[in-house]
C-alpha positions in Angstrom: 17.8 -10.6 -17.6 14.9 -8.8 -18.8 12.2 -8.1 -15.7 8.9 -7.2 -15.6 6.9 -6.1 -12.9 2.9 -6.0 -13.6 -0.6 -5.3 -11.7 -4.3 -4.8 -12.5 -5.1 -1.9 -11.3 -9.0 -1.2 -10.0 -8.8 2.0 -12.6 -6.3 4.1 -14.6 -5.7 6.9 -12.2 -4.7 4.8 -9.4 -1.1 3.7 -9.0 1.0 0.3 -7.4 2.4 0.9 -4.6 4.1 -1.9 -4.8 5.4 -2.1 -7.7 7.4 0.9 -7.4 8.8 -0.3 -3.7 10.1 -3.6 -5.5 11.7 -1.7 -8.2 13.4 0.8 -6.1 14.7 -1.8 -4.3 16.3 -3.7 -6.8 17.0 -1.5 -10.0 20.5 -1.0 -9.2 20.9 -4.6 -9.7 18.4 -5.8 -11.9 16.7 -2.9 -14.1 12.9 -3.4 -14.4 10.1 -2.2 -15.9 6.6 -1.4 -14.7 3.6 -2.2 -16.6 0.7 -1.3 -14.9 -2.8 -2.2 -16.7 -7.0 -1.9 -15.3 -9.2 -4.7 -14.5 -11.3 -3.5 -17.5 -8.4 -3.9 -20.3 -9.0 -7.1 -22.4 -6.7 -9.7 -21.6 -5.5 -9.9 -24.8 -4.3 -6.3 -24.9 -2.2 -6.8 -22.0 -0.7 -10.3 -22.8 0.0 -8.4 -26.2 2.0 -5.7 -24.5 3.7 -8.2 -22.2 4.8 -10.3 -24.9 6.0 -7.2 -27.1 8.4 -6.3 -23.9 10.3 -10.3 -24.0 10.4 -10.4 -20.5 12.2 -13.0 -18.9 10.9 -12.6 -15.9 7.1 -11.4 -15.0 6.0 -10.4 -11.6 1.8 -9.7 -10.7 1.1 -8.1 -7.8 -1.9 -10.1 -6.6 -5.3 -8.2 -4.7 -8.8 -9.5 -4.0 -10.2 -7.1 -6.7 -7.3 -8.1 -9.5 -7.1 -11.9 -9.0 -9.0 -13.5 -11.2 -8.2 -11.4 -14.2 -4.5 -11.5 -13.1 -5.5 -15.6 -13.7 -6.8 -15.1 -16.8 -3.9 -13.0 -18.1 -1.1 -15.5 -16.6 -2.8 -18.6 -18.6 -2.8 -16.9 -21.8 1.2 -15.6 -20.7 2.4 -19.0 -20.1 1.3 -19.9 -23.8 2.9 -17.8 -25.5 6.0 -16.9 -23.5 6.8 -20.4 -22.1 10.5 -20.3 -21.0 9.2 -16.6 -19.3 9.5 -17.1 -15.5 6.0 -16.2 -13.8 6.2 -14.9 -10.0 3.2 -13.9 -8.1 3.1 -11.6 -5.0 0.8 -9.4 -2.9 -1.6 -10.2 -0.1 -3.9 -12.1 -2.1 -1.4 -14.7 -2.4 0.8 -14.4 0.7 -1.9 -17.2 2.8 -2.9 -20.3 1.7 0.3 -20.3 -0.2 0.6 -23.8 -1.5 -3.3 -24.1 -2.5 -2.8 -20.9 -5.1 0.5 -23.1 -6.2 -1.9 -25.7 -7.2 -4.7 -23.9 -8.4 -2.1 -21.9 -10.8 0.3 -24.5 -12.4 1.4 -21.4 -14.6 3.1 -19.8 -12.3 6.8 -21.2 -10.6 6.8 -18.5 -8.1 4.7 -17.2 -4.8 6.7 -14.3 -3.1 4.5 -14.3 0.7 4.7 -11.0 2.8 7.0 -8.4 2.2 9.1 -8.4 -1.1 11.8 -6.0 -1.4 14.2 -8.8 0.0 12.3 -11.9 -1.7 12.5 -10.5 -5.1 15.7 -9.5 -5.1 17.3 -12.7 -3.5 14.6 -14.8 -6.1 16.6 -12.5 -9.4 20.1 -13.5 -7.8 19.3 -17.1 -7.5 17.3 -17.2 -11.0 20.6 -15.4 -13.0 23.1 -18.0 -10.6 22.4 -21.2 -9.0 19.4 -21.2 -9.0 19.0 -22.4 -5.1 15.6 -21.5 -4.3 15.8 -23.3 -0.9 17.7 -20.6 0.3 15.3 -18.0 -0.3 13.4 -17.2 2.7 9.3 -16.0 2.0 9.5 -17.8 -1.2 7.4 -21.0 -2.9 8.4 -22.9 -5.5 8.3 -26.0 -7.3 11.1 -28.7 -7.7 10.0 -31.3 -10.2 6.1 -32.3 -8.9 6.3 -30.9 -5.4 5.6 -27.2 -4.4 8.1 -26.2 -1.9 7.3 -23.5 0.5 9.7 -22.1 2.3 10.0 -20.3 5.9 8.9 -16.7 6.5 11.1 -14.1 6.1 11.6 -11.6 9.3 10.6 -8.1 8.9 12.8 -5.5 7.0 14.2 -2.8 8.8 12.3 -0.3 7.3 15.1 2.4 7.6 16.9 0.6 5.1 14.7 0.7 2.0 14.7 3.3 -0.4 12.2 5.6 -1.9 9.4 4.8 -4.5 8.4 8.0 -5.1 11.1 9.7 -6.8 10.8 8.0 -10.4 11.3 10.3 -13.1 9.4 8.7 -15.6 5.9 9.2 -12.8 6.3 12.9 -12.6 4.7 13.7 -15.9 1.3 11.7 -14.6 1.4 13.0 -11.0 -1.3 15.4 -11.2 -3.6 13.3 -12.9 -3.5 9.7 -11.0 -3.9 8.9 -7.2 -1.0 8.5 -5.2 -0.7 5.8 -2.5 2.1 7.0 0.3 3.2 4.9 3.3 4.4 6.0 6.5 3.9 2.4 8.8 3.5 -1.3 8.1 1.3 -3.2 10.3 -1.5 -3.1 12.2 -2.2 -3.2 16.1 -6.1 -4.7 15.5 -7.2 -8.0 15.2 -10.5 -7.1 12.8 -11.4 -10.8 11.4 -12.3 -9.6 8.5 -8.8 -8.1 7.6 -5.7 -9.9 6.4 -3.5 -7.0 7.7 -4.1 -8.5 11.4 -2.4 -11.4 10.8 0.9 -9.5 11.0 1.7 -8.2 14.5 3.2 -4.7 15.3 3.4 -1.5 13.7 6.4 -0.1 12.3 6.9 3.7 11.0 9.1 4.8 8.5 12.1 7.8 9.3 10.1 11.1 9.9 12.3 13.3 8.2 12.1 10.9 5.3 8.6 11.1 4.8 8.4 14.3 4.9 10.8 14.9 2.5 9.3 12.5 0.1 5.7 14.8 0.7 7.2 17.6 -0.4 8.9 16.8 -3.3 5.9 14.9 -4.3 3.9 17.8 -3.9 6.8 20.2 -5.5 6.7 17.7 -8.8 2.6 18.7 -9.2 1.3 15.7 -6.9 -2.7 16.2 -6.2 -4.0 13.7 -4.6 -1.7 11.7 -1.8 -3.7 8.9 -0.1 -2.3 7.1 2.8 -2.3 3.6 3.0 -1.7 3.3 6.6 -4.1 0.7 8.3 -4.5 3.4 10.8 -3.1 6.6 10.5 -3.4 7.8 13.9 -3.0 4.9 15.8 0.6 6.9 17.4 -1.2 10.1 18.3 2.4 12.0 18.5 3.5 10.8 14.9 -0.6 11.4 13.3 -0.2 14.7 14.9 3.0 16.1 13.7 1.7 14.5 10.6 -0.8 16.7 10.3 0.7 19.5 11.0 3.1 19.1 8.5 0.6 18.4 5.8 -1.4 21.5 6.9 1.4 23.9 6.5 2.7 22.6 3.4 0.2 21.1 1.3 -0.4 23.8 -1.2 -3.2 22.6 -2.6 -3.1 19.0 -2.6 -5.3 16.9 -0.9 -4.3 14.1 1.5 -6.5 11.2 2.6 -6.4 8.9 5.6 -7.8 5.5 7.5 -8.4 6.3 10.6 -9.7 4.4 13.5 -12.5 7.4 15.1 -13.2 6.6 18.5 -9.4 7.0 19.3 -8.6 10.4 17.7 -7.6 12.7 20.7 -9.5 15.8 21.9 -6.3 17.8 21.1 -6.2 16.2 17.6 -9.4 17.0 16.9 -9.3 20.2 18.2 -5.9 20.8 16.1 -7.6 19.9 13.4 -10.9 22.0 13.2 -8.7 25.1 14.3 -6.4 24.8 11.1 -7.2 22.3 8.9 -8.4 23.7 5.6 -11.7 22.1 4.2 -11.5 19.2 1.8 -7.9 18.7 1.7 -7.7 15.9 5.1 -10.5 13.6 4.8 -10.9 11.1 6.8 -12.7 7.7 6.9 -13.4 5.6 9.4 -11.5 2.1 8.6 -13.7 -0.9 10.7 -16.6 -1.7 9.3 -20.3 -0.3 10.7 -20.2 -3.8 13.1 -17.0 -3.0 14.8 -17.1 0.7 15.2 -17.9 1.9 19.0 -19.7 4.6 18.7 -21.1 6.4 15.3 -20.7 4.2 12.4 -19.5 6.1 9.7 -17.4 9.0 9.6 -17.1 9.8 12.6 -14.0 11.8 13.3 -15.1 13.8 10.1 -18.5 14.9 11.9 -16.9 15.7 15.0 -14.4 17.4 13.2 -17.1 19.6 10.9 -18.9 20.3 14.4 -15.6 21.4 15.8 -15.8 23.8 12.9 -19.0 25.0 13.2 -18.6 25.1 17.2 -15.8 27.7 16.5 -17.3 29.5 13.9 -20.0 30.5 16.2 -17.8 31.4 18.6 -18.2 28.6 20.8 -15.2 26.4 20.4 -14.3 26.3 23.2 -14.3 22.8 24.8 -15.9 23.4 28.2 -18.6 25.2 27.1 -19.6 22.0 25.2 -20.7 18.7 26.3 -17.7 15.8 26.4 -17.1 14.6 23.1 -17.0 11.1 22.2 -13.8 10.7 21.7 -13.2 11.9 25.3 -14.1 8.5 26.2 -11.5 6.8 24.0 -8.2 5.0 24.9 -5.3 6.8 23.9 -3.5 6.3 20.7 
């Protein structure tokens, strides 16, 4: 069984995530391909490279800013590759589940949440029995009705391995973003954001994501974003995060969500005293309506002050006035 695993990327130099988590999860069972594509390639050129791969099995990876040309492609797909099974997945599809089934007839499958698990079980039933009922995060169709069945409960993130360790992304490292996780979740409730619909925060091993940093950075890496909702939400882990990046990043340059008006004095502090310029920004997450205090980059302001504070020779913290973020809750 020939897979395929697809997205519409914003632009060329960014990189799926996603994609690569699915795959690593999978390959030693079902080997896959990743076709990643842009938002500006005409449709025709990627159904053309689709179709020249015979896939029996095509998965999108579904985003707000990808949607509607991931549409486009799937309806041209489905013509000329109609015994080709057609699964969607991603955030964009993961609510309102049933309506997208409708909207889409094209497509058999919606993988909803996380799909490490999904995906796999999906390939087993698809080359067996074909018993999608048993499938948990997965709708489907049986004859004229969409089927949707239950949630699937969170993966113990211990247990999946690395997506950053593909030999065939090393020669592209240096010239493409990319897009490193160390949690799942989000604590907020922002009504504006899908991520608070899930409840918790979870964090990937330590040691483990550190060891995938460095040989990132080792294989010629230059740009690492984070795609933590908020990267310093656990003011232990963000710190010895930081540290960590700041003592080995050898020239690479990270870049974070953070909520501002809860980064610590000490973080702060840590920061300004040995963070080297350019290579940790950060950006405030919420938009300008639901931040606190100073709307937009905050933490980076107080942390170029910090700067300037100590290259005067007045860093010191009690020789300045309280900072805003002395009035935050703790992370």
């Amino acid at each position: 069984m020939r897979v395929v695993l697809a997205t519409l990327n914003a632009k060329y130099i960014h990189t799926s995530l996603a994609l690569r988590c699915l795959k690593a999860y999978s390959q030693d069972e079902f080997p896959m391909d990743i076709a990643e594509y842009t938002i500006k390639d005409p449709p025709m050129t990627i159904v053309s490279d689709l179709f020249a791969r015979q896939p029996d099995v095509v998965g999108f990876s579904c985003y707000i800013w990808n949607i509607e040309e991931t549409i486009t492609v799937i309806d041209m797909l489905r013509k000329i590759l109609p015994r080709a099974t057609i699964v969607l997945g991603g955030p964009e599809v993961s609510y309102d589940t049933e309506q997208w089934m409708r909207r889409l007839p094209a497509v058999d499958h919606i993988i909803m949440g996380e799909g490490e698990e999904t995906l796999r079980d999906l390939l087993r039933e698809l080359s067996g029995s074909r018993k999608f009922h048993f499938v948990f995060g997965l709708a489907y169709r049986k004859g004229d009705e969409i089927v949707v069945n239950p949630g699937r409960p969170k993966l113990d993130l211990a247990t999946l391995p690395s997506p950053y360790r593909f030999e065939e992304d090393v020669p592209s490292l240096a010239n493409r973003v990319v897009y490193f996780e160390t949690s799942r979740g989000c604590p907020f409730s922002c009504q504006f954001c899908l991520s608070s619909i899930e409840v918790g925060v979870r964090y990937f091993d330590m040691d483990s994501v550190k060891a995938d940093i460095l040989y990132l950075i080792d294989s010629g890496a230059k740009l690492i974003k984070f795609v933590d909702r908020t990267f310093n939400i656990k003011r232990d882990y963000a710190l010895e995060m930081f540290r960590f990046l700041i003592e080995n990043h050898r020239g690479c340059v990270f870049q974070f969500e953070i909520t501002a008006d809860i980064m610590r004095p000490e973080v702060l502090d840590y920061l300004a005293e040995h963070a080297p310029p350019r290579h940790l920004p950060l950006r405030d997450r919420r938009p300008v309506d639901q931040r606190r205090h100073q709307p937009c980059g905050a933490a980076q302001t107080e942390l170029e002050q910090a700067r300037a504070n100590r290259d005067e020779g007045q860093g010191e913290r009690e020789d300045r006035p309280a900072s805003r973020f002395d009035r935050g809750s703790a992370a």
